[in-house]
C-alpha positions, 0 to 999 in steps of 0.5 A: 600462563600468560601465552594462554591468557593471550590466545584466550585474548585472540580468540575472543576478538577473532570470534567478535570479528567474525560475528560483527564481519558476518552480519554485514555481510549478511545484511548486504547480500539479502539488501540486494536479494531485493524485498528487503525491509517490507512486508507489503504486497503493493508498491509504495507511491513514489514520489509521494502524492495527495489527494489535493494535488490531485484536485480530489474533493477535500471532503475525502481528507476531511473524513478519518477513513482510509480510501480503496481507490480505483483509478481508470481512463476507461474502466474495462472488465479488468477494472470493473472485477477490481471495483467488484473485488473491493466491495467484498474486500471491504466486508470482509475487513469485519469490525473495520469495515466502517473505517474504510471506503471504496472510491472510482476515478474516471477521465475527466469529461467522461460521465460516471459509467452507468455500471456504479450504480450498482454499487450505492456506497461508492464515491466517484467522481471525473479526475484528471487520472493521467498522472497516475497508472491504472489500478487500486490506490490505498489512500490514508486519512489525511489523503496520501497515496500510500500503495498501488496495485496494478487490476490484476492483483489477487485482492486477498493481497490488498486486504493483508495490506490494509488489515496491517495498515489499518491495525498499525494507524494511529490517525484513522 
């Protein structure tokens, strides 16, 4: 009787070891799979930067909506398919389209190219955009740069982000 309580001890230790052994090992080994923890097709701003450091308009912060940024030296075809791109990201958003807006950032000095303006509803004005890479910023309401998306990204990707960013936000 007592041998067999003793092997009934055993086992139940040696079966929690193996069960609390196997998930740190399996959370080590998909840690350094890489994408490990997020969902998200862009890449997260890091280090973490705002609009006012940028020396964006504060009317940007002021409003509660979420920004689809476009940041350009020189906006090319490439750019100019993004910009393209966001206004029919922002329609498809449906019902949330009024709770995002598109905006475009030059080089500084260099006026807005004519080709905005076939795009009314978009705010651009000149920034000094040496600090940050070429492509699509998601900027949140209070005016953090949350993700990037280099000009080649498929936009269907960029409105999964938002969609989830959009439904999670509990500040805009």
């Amino acid at each position: 009787m007592q041998l067999s309580a003793r092997r009934q001890l055993i086992l139940v230790i040696a079966i929690a070891l193996i069960s609390v052994g196997g998930a740190y090992a399996l959370f080590y080994v998909a840690r350094s799979s890489g994408g490990w923890g997020t969902t998200n097709h862009g890449t997260f701003v890091e280090p973490a930067v705002t609009a006012a450091e940028l020396s964006w308009p504060l009317a940007l912060v002021d409003r509660r909506v979420w920004w689809l940024w476009t940041v350009a030296s020189d906006c090319e075809a490439r750019c100019r398919k993004a910009v393209k791109d966001l206004r029919a990201l922002q329609i498809l958003l449906n019902r949330d389209a009024d709770r995002v807006r598109r905006g475009f950032s030059g080089s500084p000095g260099a006026p807005p190219p004519g080709w905005l303006d076939e795009y009314p509803a978009i705010t651009a004005f000149d920034a000094n955009t040496k600090r940050l890479a070429p492509g699509v910023y998601i900027v949140d309401p209070i005016g953090n740069l949350v993700l990037f998306y280099p000009f080649e990204v498929d936009p269907k990707l960029i409105l999964e982000d938002l969609k989830h960013l959009l439904r999670v936000s509990q500040i805009g």
